[in-house]
C-alpha positions in Angstrom: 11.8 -12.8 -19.4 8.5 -11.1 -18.5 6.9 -9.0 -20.9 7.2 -5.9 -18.7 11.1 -6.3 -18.7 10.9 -6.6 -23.3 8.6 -3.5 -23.6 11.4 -1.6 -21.2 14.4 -3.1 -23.1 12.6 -2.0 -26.5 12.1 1.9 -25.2 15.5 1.7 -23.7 17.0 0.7 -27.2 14.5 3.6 -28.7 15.4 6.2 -26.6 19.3 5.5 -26.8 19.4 5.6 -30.1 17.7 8.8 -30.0 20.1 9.9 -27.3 23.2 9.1 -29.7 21.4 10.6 -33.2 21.2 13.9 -30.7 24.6 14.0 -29.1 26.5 12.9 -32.2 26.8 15.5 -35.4 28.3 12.4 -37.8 28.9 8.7 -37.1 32.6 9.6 -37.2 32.5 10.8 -33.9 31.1 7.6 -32.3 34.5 5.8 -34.2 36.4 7.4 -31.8 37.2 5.2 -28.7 36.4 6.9 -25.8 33.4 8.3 -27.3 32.0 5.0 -28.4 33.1 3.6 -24.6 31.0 6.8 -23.5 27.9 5.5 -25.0 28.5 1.4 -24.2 28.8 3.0 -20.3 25.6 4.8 -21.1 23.7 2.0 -22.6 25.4 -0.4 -19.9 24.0 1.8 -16.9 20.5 2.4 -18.4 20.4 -1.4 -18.7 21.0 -2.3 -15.6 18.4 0.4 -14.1 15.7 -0.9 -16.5 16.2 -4.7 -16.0 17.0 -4.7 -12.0 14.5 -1.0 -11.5 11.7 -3.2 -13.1 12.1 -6.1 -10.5 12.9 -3.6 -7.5 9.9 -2.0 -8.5 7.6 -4.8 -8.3 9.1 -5.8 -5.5 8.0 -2.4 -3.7 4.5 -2.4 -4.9 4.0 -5.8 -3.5 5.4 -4.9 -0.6 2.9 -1.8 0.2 0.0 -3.8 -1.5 0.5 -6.6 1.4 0.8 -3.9 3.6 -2.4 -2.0 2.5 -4.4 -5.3 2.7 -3.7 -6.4 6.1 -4.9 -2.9 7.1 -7.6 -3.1 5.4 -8.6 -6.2 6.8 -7.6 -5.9 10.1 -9.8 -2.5 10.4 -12.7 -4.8 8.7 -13.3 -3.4 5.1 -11.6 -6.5 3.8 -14.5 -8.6 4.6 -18.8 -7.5 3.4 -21.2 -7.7 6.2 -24.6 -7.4 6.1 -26.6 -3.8 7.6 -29.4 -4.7 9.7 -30.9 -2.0 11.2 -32.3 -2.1 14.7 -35.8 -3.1 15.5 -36.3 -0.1 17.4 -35.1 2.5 14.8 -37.7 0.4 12.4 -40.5 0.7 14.9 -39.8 4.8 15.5 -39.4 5.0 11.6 -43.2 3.1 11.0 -44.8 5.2 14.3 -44.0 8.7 12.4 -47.1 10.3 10.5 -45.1 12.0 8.1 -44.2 8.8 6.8 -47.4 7.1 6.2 -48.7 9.7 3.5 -45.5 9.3 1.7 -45.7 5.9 1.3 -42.9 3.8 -0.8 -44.8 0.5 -0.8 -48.0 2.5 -2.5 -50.1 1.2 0.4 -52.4 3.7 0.7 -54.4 2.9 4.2 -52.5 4.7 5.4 -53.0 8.1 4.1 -56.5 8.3 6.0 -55.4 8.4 9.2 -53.1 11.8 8.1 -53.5 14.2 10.1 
């Protein structure tokens, strides 16, 4: 048993037993057969949805994360590429003036041909 299905069963067994301190005033009423079938239903049911909603669960979040993948792929964020820019943008980019008095590279021959 997976450890998601033991930490459900645990707060399944908490909250039941909170369930049945709430809903019964004494434990003579849970003596009584039909309530003490009423509450084996109960605890029967909740089982069921925690043990087999776990798996169904699962089952549907692998099901969309396959799903999500292959779009991704298949509309290319799945795989990195490198961003080359295009020689020409680079050559318009190095041919503005405004550019070469604001230097990054701290090269600063270029600052007397400025205006």
């Amino acid at each position: 048993m997976e450890h998601y299905k033991q930490y459900g069963l645990a707060l399944l067994v908490i909250f039941f037993l909170a369930g049945v301190i709430k809903t019964c005033n004494s434990f003579s009423e849970i003596r009584k057969p039909e309530h003490a079938f009423k509450l084996f239903l109960r605890f029967a049911i909740a089982y069921t949805i925690v043990v087999y909603g776990l798996d169904l669960m699962l089952a549907v979040f692998k099901i969309v994360q396959g799903i999500s993948s292959t779009i991704m792929s298949s509309a290319g964020f799945g795989n990195s590429t490198i961003t080359v820019i295009p020689p020409e943008i680079i050559s318009a980019i190095e041919s503005c003036r405004i550019w070469r008095k604001y230097s990054i590279m701290g090269n600063n021959t270029y600052t007397e041909n400025y205006l």
